[in-house]
N, CA, C and O atoms as a CHARMM CRD file, in Angstrom:
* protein
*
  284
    1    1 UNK  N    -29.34900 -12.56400 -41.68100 PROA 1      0.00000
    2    1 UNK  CA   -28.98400 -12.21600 -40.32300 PROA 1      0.00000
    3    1 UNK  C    -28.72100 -13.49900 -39.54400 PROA 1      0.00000
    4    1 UNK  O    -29.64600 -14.22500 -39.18100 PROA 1      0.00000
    5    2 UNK  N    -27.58300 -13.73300 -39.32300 PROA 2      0.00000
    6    2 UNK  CA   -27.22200 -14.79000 -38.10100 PROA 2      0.00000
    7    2 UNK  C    -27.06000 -14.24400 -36.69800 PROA 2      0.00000
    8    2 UNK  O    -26.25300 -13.36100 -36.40700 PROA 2      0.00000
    9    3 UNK  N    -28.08200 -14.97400 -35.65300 PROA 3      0.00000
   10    3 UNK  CA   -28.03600 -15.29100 -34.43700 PROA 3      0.00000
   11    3 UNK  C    -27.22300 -15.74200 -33.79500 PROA 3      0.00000
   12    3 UNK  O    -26.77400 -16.64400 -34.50200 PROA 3      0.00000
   13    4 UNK  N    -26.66800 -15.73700 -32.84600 PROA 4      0.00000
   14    4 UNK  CA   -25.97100 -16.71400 -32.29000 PROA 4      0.00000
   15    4 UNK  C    -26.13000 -16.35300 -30.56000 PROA 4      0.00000
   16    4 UNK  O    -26.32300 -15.31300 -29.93000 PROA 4      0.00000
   17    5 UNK  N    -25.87500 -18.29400 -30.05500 PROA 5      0.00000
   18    5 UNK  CA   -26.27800 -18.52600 -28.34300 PROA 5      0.00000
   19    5 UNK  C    -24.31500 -18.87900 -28.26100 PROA 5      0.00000
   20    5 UNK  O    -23.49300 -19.50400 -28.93200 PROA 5      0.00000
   21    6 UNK  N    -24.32300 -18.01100 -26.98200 PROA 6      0.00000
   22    6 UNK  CA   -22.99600 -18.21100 -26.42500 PROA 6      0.00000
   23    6 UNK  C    -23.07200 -18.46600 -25.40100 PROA 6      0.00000
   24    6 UNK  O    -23.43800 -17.42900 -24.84800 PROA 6      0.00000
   25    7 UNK  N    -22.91900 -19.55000 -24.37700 PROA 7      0.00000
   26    7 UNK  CA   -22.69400 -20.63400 -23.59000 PROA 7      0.00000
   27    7 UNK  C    -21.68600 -20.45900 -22.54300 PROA 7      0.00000
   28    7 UNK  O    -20.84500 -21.34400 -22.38100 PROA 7      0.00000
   29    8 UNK  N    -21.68700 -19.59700 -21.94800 PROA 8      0.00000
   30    8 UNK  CA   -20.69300 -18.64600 -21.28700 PROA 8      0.00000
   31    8 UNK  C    -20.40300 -19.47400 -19.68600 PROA 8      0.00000
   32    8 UNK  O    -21.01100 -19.42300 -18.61600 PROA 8      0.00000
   33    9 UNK  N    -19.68300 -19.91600 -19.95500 PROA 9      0.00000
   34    9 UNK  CA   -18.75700 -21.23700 -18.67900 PROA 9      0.00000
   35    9 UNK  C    -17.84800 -20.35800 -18.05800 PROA 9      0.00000
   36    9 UNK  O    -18.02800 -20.40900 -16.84200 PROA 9      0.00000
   37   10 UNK  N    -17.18700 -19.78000 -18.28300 PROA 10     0.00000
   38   10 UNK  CA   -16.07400 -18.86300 -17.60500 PROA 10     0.00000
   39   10 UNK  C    -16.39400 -17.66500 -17.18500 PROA 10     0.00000
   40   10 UNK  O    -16.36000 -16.78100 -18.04100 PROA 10     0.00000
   41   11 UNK  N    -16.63500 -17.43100 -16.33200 PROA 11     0.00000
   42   11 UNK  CA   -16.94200 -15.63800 -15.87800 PROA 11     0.00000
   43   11 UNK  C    -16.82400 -15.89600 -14.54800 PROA 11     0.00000
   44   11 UNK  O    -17.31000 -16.77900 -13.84100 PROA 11     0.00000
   45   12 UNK  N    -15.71700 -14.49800 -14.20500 PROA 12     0.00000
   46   12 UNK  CA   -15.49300 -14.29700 -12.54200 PROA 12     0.00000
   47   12 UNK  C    -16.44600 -13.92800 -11.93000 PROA 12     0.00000
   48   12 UNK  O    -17.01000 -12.84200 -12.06800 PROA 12     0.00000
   49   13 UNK  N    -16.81700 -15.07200 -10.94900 PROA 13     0.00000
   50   13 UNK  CA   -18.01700 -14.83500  -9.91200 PROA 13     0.00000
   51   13 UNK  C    -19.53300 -14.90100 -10.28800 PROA 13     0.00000
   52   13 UNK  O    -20.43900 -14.59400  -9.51400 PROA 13     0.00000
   53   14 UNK  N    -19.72200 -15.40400 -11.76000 PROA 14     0.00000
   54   14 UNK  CA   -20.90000 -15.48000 -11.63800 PROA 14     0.00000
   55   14 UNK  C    -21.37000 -16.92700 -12.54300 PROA 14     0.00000
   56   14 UNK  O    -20.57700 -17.76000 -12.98200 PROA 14     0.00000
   57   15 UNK  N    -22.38500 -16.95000 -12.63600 PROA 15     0.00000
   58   15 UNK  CA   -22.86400 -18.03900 -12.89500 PROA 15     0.00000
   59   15 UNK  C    -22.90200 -18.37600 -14.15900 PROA 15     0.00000
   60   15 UNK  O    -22.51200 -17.48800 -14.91800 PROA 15     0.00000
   61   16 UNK  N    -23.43500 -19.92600 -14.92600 PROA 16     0.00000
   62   16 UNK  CA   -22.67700 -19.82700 -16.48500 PROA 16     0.00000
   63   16 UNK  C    -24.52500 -19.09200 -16.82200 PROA 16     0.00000
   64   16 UNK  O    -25.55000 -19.12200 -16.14100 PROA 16     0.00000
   65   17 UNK  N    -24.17900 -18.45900 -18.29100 PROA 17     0.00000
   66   17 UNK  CA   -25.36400 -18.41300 -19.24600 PROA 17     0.00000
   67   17 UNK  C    -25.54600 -18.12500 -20.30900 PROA 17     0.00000
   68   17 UNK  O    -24.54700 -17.52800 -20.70900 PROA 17     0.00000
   69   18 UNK  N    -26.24300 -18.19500 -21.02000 PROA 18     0.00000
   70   18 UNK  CA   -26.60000 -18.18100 -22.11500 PROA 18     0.00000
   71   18 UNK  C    -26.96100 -16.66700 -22.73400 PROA 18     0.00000
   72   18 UNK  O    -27.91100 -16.03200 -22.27600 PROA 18     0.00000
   73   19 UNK  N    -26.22200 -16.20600 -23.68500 PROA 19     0.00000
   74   19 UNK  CA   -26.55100 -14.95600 -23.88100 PROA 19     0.00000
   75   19 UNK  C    -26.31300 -14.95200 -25.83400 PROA 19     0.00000
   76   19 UNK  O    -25.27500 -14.98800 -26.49400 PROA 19     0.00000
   77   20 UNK  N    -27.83400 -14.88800 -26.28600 PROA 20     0.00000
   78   20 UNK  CA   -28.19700 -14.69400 -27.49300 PROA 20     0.00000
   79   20 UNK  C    -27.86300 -13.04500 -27.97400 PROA 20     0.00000
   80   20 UNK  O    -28.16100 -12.00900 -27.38000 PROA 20     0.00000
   81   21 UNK  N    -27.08200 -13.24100 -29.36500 PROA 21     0.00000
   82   21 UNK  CA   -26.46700 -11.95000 -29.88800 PROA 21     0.00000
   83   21 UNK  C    -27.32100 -11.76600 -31.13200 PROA 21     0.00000
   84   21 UNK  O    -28.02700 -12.71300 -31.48000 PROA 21     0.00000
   85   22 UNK  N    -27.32300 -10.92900 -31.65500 PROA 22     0.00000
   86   22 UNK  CA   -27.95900 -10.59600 -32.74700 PROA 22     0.00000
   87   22 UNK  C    -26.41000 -10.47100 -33.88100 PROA 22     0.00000
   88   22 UNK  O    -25.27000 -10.60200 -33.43600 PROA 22     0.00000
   89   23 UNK  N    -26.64500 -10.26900 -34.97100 PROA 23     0.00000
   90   23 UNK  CA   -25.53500 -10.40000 -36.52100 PROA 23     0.00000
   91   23 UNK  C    -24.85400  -9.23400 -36.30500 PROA 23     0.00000
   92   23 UNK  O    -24.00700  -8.86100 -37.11800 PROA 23     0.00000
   93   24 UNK  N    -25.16500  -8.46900 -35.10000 PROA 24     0.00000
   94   24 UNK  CA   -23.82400  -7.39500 -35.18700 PROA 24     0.00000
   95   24 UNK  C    -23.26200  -7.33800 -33.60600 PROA 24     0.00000
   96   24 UNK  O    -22.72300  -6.36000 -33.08800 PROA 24     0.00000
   97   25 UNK  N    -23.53700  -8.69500 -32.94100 PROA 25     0.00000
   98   25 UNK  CA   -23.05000  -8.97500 -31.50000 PROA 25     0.00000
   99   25 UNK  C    -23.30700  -8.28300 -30.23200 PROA 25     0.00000
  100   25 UNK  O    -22.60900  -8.40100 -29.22500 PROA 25     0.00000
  101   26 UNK  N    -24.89000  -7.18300 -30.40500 PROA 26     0.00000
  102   26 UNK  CA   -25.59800  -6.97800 -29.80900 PROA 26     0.00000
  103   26 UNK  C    -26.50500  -8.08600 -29.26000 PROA 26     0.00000
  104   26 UNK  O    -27.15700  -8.85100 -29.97200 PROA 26     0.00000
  105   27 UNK  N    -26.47200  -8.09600 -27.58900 PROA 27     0.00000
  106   27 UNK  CA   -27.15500  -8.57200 -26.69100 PROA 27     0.00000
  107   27 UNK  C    -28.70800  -8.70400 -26.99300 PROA 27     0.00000
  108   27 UNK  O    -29.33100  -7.67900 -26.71400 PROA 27     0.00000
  109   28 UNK  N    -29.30900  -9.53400 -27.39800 PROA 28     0.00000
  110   28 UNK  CA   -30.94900 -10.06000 -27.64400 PROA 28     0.00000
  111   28 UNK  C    -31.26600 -10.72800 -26.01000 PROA 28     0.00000
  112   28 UNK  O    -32.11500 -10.08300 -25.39500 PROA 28     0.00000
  113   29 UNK  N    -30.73200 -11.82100 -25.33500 PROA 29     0.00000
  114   29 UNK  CA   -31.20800 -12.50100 -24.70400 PROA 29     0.00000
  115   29 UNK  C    -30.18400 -12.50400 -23.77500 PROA 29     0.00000
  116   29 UNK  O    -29.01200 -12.31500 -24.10000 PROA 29     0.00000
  117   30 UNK  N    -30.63200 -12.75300 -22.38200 PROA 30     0.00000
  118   30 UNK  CA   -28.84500 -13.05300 -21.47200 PROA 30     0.00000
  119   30 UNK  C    -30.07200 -13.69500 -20.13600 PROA 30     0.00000
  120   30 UNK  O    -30.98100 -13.10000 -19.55700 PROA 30     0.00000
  121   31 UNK  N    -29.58200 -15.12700 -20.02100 PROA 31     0.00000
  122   31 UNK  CA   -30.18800 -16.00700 -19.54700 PROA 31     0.00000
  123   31 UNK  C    -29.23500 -16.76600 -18.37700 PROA 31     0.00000
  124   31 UNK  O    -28.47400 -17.69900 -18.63200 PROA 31     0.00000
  125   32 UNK  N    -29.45900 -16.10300 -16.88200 PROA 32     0.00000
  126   32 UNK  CA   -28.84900 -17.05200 -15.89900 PROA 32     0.00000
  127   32 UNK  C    -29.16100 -18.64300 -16.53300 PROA 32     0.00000
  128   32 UNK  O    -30.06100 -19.02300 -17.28200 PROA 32     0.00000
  129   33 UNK  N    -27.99100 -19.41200 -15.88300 PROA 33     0.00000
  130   33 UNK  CA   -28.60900 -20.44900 -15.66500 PROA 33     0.00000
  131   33 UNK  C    -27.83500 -21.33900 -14.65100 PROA 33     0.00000
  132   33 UNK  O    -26.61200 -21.22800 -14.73300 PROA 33     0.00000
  133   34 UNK  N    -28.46600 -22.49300 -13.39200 PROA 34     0.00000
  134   34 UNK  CA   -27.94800 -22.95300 -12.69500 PROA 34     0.00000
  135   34 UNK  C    -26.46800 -23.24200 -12.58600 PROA 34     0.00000
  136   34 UNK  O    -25.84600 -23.70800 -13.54100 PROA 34     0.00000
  137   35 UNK  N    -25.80900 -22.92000 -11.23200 PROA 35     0.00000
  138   35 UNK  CA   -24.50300 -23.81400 -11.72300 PROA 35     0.00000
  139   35 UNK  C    -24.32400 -25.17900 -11.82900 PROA 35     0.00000
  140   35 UNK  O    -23.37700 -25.83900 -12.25900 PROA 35     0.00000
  141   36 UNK  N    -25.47500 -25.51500 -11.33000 PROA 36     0.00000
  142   36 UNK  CA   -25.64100 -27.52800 -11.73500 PROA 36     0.00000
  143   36 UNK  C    -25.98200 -27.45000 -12.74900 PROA 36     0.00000
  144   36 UNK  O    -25.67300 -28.56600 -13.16600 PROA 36     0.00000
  145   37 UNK  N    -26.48100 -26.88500 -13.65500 PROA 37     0.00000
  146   37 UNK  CA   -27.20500 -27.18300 -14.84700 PROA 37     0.00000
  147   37 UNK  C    -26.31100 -28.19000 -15.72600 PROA 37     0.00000
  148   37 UNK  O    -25.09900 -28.27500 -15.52300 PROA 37     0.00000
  149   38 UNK  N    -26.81800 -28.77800 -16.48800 PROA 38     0.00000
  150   38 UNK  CA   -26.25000 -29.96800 -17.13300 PROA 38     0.00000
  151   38 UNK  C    -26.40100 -29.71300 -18.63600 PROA 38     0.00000
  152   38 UNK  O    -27.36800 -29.08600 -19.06900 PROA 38     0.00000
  153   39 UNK  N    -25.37700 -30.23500 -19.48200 PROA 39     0.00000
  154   39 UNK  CA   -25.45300 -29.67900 -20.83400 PROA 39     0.00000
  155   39 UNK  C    -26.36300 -30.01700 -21.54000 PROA 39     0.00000
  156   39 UNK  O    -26.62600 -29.31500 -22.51600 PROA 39     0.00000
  157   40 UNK  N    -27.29400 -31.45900 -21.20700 PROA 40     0.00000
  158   40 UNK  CA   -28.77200 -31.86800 -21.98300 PROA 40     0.00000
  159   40 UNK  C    -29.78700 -30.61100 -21.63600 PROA 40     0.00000
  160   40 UNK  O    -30.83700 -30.51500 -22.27000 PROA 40     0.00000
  161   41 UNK  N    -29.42000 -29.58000 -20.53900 PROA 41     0.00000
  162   41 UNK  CA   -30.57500 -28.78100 -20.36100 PROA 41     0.00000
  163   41 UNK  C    -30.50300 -27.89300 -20.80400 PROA 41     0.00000
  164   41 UNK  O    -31.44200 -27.17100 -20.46800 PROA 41     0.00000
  165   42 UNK  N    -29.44000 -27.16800 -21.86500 PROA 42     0.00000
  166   42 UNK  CA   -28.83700 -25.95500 -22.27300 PROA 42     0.00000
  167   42 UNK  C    -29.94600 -25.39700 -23.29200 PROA 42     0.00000
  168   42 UNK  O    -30.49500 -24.29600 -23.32300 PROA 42     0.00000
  169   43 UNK  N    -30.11400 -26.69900 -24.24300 PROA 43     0.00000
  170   43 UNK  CA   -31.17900 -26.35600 -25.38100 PROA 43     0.00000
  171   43 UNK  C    -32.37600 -26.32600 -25.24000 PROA 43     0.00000
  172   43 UNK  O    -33.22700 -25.97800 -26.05800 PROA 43     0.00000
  173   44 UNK  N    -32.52700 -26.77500 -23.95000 PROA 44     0.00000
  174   44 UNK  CA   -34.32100 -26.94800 -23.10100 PROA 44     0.00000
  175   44 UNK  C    -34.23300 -25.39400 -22.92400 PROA 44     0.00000
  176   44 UNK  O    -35.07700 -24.74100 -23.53800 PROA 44     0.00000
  177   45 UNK  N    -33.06800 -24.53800 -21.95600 PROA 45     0.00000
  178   45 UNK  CA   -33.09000 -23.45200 -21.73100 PROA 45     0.00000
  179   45 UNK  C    -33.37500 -22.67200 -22.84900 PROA 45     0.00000
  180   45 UNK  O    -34.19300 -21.75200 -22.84000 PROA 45     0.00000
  181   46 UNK  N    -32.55600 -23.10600 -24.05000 PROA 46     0.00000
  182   46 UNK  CA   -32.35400 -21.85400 -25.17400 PROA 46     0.00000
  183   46 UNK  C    -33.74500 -21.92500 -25.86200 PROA 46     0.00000
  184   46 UNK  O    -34.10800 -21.05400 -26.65200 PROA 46     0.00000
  185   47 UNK  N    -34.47000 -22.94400 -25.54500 PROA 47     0.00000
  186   47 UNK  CA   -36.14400 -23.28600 -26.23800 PROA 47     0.00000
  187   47 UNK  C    -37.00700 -22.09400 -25.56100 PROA 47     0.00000
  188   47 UNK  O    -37.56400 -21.19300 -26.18900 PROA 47     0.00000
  189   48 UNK  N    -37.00800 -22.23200 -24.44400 PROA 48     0.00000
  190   48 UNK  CA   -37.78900 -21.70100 -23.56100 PROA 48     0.00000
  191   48 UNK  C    -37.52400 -20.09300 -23.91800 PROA 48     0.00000
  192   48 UNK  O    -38.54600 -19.55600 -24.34700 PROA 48     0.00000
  193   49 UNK  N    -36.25400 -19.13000 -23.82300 PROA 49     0.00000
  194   49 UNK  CA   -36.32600 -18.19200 -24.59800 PROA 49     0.00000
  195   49 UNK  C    -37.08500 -17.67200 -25.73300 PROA 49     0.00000
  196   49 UNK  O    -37.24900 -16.51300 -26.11200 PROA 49     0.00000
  197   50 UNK  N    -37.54400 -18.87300 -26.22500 PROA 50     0.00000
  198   50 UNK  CA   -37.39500 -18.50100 -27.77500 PROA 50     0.00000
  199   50 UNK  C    -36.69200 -18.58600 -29.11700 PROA 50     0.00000
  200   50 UNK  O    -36.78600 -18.05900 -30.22500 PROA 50     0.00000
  201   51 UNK  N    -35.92700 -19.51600 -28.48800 PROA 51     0.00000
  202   51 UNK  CA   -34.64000 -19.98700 -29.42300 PROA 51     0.00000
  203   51 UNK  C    -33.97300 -21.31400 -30.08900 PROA 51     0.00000
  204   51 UNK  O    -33.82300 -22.09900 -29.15400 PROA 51     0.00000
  205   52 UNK  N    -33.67800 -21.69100 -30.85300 PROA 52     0.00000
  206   52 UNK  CA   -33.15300 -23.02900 -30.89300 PROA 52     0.00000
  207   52 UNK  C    -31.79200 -23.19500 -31.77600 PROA 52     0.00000
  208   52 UNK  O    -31.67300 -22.25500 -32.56200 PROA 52     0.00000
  209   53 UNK  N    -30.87100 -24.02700 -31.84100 PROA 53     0.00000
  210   53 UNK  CA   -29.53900 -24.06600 -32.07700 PROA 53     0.00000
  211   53 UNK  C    -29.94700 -24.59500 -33.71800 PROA 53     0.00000
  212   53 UNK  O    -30.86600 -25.37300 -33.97200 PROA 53     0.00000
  213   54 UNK  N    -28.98000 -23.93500 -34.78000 PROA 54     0.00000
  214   54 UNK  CA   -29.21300 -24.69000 -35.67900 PROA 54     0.00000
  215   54 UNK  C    -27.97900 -25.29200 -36.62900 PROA 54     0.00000
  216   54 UNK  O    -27.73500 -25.51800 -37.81500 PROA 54     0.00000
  217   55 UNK  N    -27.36300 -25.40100 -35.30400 PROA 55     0.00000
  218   55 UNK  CA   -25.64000 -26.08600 -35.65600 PROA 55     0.00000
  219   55 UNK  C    -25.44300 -26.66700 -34.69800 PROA 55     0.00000
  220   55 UNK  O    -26.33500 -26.66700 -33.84800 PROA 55     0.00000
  221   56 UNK  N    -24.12700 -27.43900 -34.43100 PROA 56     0.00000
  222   56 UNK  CA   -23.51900 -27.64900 -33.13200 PROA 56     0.00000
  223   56 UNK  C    -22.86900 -26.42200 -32.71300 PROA 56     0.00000
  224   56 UNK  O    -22.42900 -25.46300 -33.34800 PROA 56     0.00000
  225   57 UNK  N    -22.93900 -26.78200 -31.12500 PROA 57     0.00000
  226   57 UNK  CA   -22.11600 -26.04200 -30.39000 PROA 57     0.00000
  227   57 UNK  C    -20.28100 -26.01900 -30.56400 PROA 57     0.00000
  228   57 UNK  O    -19.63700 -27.06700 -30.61300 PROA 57     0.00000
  229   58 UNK  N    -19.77100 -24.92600 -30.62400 PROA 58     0.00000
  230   58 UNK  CA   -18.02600 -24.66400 -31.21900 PROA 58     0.00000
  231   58 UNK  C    -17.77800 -24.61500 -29.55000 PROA 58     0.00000
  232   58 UNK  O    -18.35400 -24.18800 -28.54900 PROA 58     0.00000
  233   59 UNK  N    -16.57700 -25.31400 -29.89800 PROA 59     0.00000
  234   59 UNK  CA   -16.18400 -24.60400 -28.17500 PROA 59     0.00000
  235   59 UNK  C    -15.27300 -23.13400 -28.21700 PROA 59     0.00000
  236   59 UNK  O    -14.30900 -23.25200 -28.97300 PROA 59     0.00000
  237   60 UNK  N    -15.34200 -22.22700 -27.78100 PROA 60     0.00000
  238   60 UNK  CA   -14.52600 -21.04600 -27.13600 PROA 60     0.00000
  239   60 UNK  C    -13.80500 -20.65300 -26.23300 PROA 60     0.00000
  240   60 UNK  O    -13.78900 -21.31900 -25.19800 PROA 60     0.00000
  241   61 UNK  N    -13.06500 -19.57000 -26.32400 PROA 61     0.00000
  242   61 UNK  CA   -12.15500 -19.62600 -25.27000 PROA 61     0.00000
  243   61 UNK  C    -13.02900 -19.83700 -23.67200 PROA 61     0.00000
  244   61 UNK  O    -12.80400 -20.49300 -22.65400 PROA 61     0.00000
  245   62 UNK  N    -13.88600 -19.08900 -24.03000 PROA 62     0.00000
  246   62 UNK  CA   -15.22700 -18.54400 -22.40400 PROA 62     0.00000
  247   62 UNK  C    -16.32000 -19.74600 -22.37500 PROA 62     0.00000
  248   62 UNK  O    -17.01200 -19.89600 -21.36700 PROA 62     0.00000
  249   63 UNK  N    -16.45000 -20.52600 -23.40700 PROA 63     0.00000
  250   63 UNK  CA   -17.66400 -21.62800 -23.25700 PROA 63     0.00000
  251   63 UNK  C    -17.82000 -21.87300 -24.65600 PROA 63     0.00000
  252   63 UNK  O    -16.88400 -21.95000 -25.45100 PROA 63     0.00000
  253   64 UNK  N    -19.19000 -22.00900 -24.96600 PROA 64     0.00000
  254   64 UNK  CA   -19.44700 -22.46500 -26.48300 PROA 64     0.00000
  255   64 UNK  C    -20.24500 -21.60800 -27.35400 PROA 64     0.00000
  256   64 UNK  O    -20.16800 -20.45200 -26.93900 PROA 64     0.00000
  257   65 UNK  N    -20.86400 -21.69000 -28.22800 PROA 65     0.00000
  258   65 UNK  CA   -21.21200 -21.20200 -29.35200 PROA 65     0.00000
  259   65 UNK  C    -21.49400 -21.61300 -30.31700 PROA 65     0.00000
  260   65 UNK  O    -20.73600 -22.23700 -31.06000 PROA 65     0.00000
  261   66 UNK  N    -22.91000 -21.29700 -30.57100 PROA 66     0.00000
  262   66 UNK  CA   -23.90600 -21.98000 -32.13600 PROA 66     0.00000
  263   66 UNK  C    -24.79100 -20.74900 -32.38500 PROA 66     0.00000
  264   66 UNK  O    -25.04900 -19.75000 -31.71300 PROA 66     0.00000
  265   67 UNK  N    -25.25700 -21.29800 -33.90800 PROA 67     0.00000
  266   67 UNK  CA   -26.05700 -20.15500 -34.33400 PROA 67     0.00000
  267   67 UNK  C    -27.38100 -20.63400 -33.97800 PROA 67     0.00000
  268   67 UNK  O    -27.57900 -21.84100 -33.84300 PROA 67     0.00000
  269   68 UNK  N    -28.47400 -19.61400 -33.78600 PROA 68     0.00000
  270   68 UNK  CA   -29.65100 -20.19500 -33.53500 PROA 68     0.00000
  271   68 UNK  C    -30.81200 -19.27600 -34.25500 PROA 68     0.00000
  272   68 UNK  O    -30.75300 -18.04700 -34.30600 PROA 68     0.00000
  273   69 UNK  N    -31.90300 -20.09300 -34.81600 PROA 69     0.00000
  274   69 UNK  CA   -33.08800 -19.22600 -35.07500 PROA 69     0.00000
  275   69 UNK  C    -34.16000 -19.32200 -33.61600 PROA 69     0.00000
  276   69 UNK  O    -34.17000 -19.86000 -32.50900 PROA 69     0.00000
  277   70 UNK  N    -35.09500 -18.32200 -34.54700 PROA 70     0.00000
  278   70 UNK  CA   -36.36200 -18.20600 -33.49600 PROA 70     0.00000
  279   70 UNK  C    -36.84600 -19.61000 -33.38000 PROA 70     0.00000
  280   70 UNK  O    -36.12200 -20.43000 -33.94400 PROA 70     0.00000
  281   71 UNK  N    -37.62800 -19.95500 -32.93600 PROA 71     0.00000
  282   71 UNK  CA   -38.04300 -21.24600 -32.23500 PROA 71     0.00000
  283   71 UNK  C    -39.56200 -21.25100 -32.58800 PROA 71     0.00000
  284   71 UNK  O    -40.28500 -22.16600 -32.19200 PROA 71     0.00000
């Protein structure tokens, strides 16, 4: 089963975040996060969930994307 954190930069009117999918792209996690937030704090965020990246981040059309296990 692959996880994956999507890094969601583009969305009308709202703020960027982080939203962990499960291996069939069902919603696990969906995490405001500041619009200052800074990209050293992304993986502090995705920790704190419960989560951690275990690739680099891909960029996407909407933001980015890595796979992540439990933490």
């Amino acid at each position: 089963m692959t996880n994956t954190a999507h890094l969601l930069t583009v969305s009308a009117g709202r703020a960027p975040r982080i939203v962990v999918c499960d291996d069939q792209g069902a919603p696990i996690t969906d995490v405001p996060l500041s619009s200052t937030c800074h990209s050293n704090h992304v993986d502090r965020n995705l920790r704190v969930t419960g989560w951690r990246r275990s690739a680099e981040w891909a960029i996407t059309k909407d933001g980015w994307l890595a796979p992540v296990v439990p933490s």
